[in-house]
C-alpha positions in Angstrom: 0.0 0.0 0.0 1.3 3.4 -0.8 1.1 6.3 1.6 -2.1 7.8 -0.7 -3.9 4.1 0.5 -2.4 4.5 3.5 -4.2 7.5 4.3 -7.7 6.8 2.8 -7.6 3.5 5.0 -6.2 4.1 8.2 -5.9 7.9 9.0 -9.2 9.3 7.3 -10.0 12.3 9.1 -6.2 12.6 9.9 -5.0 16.4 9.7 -2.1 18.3 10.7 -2.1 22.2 11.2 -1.3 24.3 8.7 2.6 24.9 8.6 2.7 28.5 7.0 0.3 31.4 6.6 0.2 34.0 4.0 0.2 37.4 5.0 -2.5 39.5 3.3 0.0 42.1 0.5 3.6 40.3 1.5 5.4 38.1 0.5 6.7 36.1 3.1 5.0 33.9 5.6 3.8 33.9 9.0 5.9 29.9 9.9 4.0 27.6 12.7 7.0 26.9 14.2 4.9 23.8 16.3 5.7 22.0 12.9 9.3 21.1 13.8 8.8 19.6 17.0 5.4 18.1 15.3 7.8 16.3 12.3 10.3 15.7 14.9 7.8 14.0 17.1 6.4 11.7 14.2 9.8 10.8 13.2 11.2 9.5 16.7 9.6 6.2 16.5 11.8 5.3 13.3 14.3 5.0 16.4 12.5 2.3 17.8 11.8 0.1 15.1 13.9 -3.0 15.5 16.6 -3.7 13.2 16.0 -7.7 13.5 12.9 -8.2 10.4 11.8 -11.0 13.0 10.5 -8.4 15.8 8.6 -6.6 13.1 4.4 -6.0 12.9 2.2 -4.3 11.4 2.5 -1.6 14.2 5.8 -0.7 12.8 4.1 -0.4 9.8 1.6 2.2 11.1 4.3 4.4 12.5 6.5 4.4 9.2 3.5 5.0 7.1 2.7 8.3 9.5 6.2 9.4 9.3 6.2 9.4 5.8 2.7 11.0 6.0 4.6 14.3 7.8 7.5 13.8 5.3 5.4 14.2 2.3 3.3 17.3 4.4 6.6 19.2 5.5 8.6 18.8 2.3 6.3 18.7 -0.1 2.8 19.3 0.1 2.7 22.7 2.6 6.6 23.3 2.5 6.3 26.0 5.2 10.6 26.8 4.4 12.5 25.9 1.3 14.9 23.3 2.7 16.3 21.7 -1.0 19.0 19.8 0.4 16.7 18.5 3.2 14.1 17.7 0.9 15.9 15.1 -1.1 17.2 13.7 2.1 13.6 13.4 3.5 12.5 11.9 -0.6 15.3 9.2 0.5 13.9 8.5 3.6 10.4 8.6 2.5 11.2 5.8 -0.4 12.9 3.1 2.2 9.9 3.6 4.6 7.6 2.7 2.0 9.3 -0.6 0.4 9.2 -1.8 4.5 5.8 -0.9 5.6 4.4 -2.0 2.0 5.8 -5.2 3.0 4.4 -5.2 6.6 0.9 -4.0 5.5 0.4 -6.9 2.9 -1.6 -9.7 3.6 0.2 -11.8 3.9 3.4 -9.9 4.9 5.7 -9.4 2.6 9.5 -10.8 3.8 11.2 -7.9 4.7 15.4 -8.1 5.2 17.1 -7.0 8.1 19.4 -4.2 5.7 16.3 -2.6 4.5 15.6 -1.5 8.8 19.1 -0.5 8.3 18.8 1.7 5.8 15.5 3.7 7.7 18.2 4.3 10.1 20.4 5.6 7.9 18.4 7.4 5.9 17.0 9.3 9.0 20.5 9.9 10.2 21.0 11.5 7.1 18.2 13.9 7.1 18.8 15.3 11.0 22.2 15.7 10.0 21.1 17.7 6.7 18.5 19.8 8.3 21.0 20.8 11.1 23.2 22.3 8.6 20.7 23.8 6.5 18.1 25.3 9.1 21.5 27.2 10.8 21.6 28.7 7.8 18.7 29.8 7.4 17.1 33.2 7.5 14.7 33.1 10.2 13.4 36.2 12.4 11.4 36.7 15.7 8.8 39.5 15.2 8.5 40.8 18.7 5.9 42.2 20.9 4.9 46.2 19.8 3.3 47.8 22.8 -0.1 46.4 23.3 -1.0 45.9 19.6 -2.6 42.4 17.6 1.1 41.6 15.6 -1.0 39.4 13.2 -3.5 42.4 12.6 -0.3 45.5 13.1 1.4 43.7 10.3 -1.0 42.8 7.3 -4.1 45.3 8.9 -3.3 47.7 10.7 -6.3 50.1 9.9 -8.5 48.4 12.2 -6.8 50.0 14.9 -8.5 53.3 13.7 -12.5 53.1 15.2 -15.1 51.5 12.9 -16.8 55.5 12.5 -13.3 56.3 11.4 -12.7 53.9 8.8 -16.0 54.4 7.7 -15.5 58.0 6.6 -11.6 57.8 5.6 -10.9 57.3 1.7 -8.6 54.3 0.3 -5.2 56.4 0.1 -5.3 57.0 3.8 -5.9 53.2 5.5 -3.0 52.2 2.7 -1.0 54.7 4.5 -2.1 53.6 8.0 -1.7 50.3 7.0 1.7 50.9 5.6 2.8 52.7 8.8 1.5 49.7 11.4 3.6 47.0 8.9 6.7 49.1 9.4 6.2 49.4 12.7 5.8 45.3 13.1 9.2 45.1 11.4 10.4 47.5 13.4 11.6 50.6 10.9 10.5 53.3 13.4 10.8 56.2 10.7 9.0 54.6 8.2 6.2 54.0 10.2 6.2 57.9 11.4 6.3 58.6 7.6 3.6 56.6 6.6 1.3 57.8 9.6 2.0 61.6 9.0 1.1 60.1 5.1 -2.3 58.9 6.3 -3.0 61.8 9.0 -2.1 64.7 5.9 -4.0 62.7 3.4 -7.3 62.8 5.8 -6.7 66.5 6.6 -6.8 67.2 3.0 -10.6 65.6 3.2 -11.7 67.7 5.8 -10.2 70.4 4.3 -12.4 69.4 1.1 -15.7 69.2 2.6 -15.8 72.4 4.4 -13.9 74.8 1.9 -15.3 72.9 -0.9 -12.2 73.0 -3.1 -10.6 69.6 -4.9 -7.2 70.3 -4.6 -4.6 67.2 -5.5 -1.8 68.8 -4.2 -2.1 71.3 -1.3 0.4 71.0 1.9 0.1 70.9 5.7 0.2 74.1 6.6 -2.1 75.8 3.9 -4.8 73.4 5.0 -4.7 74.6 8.2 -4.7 78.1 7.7 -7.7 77.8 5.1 -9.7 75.4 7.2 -9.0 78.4 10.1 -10.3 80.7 7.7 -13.5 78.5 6.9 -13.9 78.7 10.6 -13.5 74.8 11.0 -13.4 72.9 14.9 -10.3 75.6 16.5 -9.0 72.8 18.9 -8.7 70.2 16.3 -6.8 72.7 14.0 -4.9 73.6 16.8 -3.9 69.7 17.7 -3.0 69.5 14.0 -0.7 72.1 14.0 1.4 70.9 17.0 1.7 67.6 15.3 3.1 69.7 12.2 5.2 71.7 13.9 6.3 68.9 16.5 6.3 65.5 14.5 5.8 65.9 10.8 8.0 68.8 9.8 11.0 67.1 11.8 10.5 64.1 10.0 11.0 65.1 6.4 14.4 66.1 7.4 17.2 63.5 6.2 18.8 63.5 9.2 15.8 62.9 11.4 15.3 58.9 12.6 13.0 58.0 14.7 13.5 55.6 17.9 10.9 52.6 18.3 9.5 54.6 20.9 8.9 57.7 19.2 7.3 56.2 16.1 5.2 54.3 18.4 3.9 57.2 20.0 3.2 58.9 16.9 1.4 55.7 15.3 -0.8 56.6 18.4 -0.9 60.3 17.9 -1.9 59.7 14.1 -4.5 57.2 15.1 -6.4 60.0 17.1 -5.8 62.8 15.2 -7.4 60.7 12.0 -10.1 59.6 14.4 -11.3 63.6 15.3 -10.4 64.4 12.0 -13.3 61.8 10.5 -15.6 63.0 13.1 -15.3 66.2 12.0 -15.9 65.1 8.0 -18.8 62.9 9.3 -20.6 66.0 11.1 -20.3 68.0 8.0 -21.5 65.4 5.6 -24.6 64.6 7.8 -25.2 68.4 8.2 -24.9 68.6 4.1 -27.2 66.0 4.1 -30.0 67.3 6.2 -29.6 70.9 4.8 -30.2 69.1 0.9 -32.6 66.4 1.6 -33.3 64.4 -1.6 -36.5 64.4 -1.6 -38.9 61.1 -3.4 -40.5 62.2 -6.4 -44.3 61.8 -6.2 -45.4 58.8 -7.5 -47.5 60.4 -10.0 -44.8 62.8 -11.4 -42.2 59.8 -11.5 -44.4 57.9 -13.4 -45.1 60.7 -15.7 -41.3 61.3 -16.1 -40.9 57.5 -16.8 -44.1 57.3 -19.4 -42.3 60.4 -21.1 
């Protein structure tokens, strides 16, 4: 029996966790890193399997064939790291379990020779030996705690951080920004993260600045939006938070020889997160007020009819 038969037969229902995750817009992967000590653990009892073909049974048989099962899962079918030298070791492996336990499994058994045991041996010698050399070599990070922030959610969607009212009333540009600005904060690049939040707090300012003047303007700065939006005679303390943050924060930053430290760009990830949230507030008051000022009133039925008949 092969390990497809194998597994329709004696493990159905039989799953393991998923190795590796996607992360929504990158390119690498979030690694379960419970899958080593899970392939590890599977593989053990290929230490206990006698080497005398007399002392063999169909319990032996059942072990190999799930060891081979996490083989194939590990190297082949999820392959949560690319481990090419440790994959053909692990193919090896995989074929001299098979031509045992498809010996074992037959009914009757199938004689199987004392070298064949030897060679499982072997062959899994081979592979923790392979894997030791290869997994030192390889480039894996720990993503650490960041304040009291989701890391799963800081790194691929960081928006949701901003309140549901927010994100709401915010445009597309500005939650790539903020979304931007949380992933760079994950990875820890403190000044790109500032950049990106000052990116999504200007970009919302420029909406406000929109619905009360009036005026679509692509390109208009900081500081003229403010003294415009004074002039319109928008909310004075949220101008007057928005012009400490340009003054304090976001005019620093466009110098090149201004870095941020973790800390700092954490506290102005926060700092952008409100100012974005009273910013929306203040677009969402304007629109509702727009909207009850210009109702859209239902034609009467007769006259829409008419229109329609027209």
């Amino acid at each position: 029996m092969s390990i497809e038969g194998w597994h329709l037969s004696v493990t159905e229902g039989y799953e393991t966790l998923p190795f590796a995750a996607s992360l929504e817009g990158l390119e690498m992967k979030q690694i379960n890193t419970y899958a080593l000590y899970q392939l590890a653990n599977e593989l053990a009892p290929l230490r206990a399997i006698p080497l005398e073909s007399a002392q063999l049974t169909k319990n032996e048989a059942f072990s190999m064939y799930l060891a081979q099962f996490h083989l194939n899962q590990f190297f082949v079918e999820q392959r949560p790291v690319p481990l090419e030298l440790s994959g053909d070791a692990a193919a090896e492996l995989s074929r001299a379990i098979e031509q045992v336990a498809n010996k074992l499994w037959a009914d009757p058994p199938v004689e199987v020779h004392d070298y064949e045991l030897r060679i499982i041996r072997t062959k899994l010698t081979n592979l923790e030996t392979v894997m030791a050399l290869e997994l030192q070599r390889h480039q894996t990070y720990l993503v650490l705690q960041i304040g009291g922030y989701s890391m799963p959610l800081l790194a691929t969607k960081a928006e949701v951080n901003i309140l549901e009212d927010a994100l709401a009333v915010i445009d597309d540009q500005a939650k790539k920004d903020f979304r931007e600005a949380g992933r760079c904060l994950a990875f820890e690049l403190p000044t790109a993260a500032g950049f990106h939040a000052m990116r999504a707090t200007e970009n919302v300012l420029r909406q406000y600045h929109a619905e009360l003047t009036g005026k679509m303007v692509d390109r208009i700065d900081w500081h003229t939006c403010v003294t415009e939006l004074t002039k319109a005679q928008a909310n004075p303390k949220v101008l007057q938070v928005l012009d400490q943050i340009r003054d304090l924060h976001r005019n620093p930053l466009m110098h090149p020889q201004e870095f941020l430290s973790m800390k700092d760009a954490i506290g102005l990830f926060d700092i952008a997160k409100s100012a974005i949230g009273a910013l929306a507030e203040e677009i969402a008051t304007l629109k509702k007020k727009a909207e009850e000022d210009n109702p859209q009133l239902p034609l009467p039925g007769s006259l829409l009819t008419g229109l329609l008949a027209g």
